[in-house]
C-alpha positions in Angstrom: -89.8 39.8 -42.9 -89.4 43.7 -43.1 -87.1 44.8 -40.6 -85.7 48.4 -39.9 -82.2 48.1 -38.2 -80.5 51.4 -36.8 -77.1 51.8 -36.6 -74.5 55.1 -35.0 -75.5 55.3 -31.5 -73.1 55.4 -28.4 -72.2 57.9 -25.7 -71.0 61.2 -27.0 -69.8 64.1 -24.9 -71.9 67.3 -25.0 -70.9 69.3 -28.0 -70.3 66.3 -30.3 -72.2 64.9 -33.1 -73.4 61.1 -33.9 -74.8 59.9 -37.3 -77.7 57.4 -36.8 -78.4 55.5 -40.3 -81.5 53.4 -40.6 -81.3 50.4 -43.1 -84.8 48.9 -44.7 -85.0 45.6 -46.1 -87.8 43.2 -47.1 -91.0 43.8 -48.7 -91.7 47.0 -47.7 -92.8 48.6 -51.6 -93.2 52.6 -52.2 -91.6 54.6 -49.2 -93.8 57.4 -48.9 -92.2 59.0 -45.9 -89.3 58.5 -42.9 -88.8 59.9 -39.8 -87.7 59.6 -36.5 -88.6 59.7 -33.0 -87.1 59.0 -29.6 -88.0 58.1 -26.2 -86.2 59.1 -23.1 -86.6 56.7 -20.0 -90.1 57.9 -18.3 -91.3 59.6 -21.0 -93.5 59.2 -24.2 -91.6 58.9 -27.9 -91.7 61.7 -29.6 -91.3 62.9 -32.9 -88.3 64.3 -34.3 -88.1 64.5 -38.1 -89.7 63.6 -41.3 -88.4 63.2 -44.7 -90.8 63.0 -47.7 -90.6 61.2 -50.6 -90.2 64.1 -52.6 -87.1 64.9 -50.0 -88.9 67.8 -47.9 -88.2 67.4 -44.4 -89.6 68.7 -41.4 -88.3 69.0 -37.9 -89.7 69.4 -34.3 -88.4 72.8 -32.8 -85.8 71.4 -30.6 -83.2 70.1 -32.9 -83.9 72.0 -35.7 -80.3 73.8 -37.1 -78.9 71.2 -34.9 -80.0 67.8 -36.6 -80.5 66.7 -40.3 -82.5 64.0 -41.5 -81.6 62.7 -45.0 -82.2 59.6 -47.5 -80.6 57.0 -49.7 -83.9 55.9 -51.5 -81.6 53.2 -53.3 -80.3 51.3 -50.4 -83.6 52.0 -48.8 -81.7 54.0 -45.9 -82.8 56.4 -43.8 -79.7 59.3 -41.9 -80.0 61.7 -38.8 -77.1 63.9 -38.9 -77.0 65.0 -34.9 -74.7 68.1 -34.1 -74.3 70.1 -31.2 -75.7 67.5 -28.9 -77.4 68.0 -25.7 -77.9 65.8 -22.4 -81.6 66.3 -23.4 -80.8 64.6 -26.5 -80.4 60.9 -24.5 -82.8 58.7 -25.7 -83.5 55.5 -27.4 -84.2 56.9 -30.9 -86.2 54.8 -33.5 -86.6 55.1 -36.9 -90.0 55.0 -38.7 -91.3 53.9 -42.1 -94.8 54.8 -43.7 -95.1 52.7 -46.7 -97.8 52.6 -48.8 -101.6 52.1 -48.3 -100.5 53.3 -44.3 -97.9 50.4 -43.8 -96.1 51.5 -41.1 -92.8 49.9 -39.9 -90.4 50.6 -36.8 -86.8 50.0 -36.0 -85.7 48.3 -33.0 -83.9 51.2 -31.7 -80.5 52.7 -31.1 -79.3 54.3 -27.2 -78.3 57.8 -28.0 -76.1 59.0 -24.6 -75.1 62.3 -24.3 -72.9 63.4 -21.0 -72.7 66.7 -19.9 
């Protein structure tokens, strides 16, 4: 019954910005860390962010100063602020849970479309 459902997506011109949220419900227990990936057509998901339960974060090269991961640890709510985006940015992005004793749950995903 857990379920991650993501939320923001849509087609955005280059330039613009998006706000993905990620909403957690069910028995999912301690949150020990969240992140984010995506997956362009063709090519393998890759990570894109991470957000610790202590609130450190961590980005991969590419969208870092651009995008900014963030948490609602009450609502069980994961963000990614995305500015400045990029055609490169398009993608299907998911949103990942790690959980306790390694229980890891993933969202169904959200179509990010950025025209150029």
């Amino acid at each position: 019954q857990v379920q991650l459902v993501e939320s923001g997506g849509g087609l955005v011109q280059a330039g613009g910005s998006l706000r993905l949220s990620c909403a957690a419900s069910g028995s999912i227990g301690s949150i020990n860390y969240m992140r984010w990936y995506r997956q362009a057509p063709g090519k393998e998901r890759e990570w894109i962010a991470t957000i610790t339960s202590g609130g450190s974060t961590n980005y991969r090269d590419f969208v870092k100063g651009r995008f900014t991961i963030s948490r609602d640890n009450a609502k069980n709510t994961v963000n990614l602020q995305m500015n400045s985006l990029k055609p490169e940015d398009t993608a299907v992005y998911y949103c990942n849970i790690e959980a306790a004793r390694g229980r890891n749950y993933w969202g169904q995903g959200i179509q990010v479309t950025v025209s150029s």
